[in-house]
C-alpha positions, 0 to 999 in steps of 0.5 A: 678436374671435377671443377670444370664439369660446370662449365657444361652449362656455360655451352648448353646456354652458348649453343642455344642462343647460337644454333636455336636463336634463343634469347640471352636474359641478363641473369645467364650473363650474371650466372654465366659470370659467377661460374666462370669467377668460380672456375678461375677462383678455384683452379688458381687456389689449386696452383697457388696450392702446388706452387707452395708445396713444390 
């Protein structure tokens, strides 16, 4: 799914942080929040979709 293309930032800001020791501000950890809220929301809307159609 499309919907997973933003977890893509969620990497770019693991690898930083982890393999150049870049600081992790507060509002990363707050978007990085929302993405993930936002991934999980959408493929759970997606199944509860299936699940009803089936």
């Amino acid at each position: 799914m499309s919907v997973f293309n933003n977890l893509t930032t969620l990497i770019a800001v693991a690898a930083a942080v982890l393999i150049l020791q870049e600081p992790l501000p507060w509002y990363h950890v707050v978007g990085g929040a929302l993405i993930i809220s936002g991934v999980w929301g959408t493929t759970a809307a997606s199944a509860k979709g299936r699940a009803g159609r089936a």
